[in-house]
N, C-alpha and C positions, 0 to 999 in steps of 0.2 A: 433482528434484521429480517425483512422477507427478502421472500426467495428471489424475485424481480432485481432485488441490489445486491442479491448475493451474485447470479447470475451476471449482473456488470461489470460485479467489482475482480472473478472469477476471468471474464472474458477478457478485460484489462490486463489482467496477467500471465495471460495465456500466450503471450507473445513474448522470445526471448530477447528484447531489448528492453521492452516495459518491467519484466521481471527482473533485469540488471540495475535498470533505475531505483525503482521499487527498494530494493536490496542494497543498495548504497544510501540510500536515505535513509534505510531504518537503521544499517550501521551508525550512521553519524547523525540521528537522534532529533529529537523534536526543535531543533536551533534551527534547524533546517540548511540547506546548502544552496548557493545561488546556481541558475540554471547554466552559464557559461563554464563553473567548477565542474557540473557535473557533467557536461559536454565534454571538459578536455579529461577527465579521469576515465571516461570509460570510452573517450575514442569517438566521439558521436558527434555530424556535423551539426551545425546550429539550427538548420530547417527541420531536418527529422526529427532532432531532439524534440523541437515545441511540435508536433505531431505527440509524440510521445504520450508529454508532460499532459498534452490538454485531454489524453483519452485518460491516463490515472485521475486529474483531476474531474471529468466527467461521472468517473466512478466513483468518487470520493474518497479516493485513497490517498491523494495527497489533497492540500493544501497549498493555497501560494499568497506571499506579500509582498507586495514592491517597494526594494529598500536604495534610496536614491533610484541611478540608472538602472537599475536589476533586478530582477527577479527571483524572492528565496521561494524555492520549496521542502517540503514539510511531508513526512510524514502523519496521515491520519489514524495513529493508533489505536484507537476507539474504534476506526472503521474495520481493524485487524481483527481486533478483540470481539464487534459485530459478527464477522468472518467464523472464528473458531465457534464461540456460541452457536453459530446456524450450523455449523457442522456438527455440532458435538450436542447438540440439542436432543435431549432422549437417550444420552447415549446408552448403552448397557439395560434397557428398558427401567430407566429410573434406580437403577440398583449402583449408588453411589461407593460403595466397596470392589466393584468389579473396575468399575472407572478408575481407580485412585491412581495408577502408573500413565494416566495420559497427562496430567498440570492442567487441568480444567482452571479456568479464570474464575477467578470469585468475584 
């Protein structure tokens, strides 16, 4: 990942409603969940919501399909996994024994 989409995908999250969203989607996993669900479980009206949704999605951190009426979104896991890689990149200056207690992705 470079830094430019790590910085978006960081700045996407930085806000504590997007991180509520974020967070209920990775709960309930890559089926993904339609946007009115995820509205009514965490209390969120319909306008804000798709403000939300379209700045994770901007990041790439979700995903969306439109199934009939509605709209699922998705966790982009890969873009998570992106995420800790850029963090975790070099960690311990290449000394993979001092890393081993962080669960670096393989």
């Amino acid at each position: 990942m470079e830094q430019t989409a790590a910085i978006d995908a960081f700045s996407a999250l930085a806000h504590d409603t997007r991180l509520r969203i974020f967070r209920l989607l990775v709960q309930r996993g890559p089926a993904g969940t339609p946007a009115m669900e995820i509205g009514r479980l965490l209390d969120i009206k319909p306008s804000t919501l798709s403000g939300h949704l379209a700045a994770l999605k901007r990041a790439g951190l979700v995903s969306s399909e439109r199934q009939h009426r509605e709209i699922q979104y998705a966790p982009r896991l890969d873009a998570v996994n992106g995420l800790v890689r850029f963090l975790l990149e070099d960690c311990c200056g290449g000394d993979s024994s001092a890393c081993a207690g962080i669960g670096l992705p393989g």
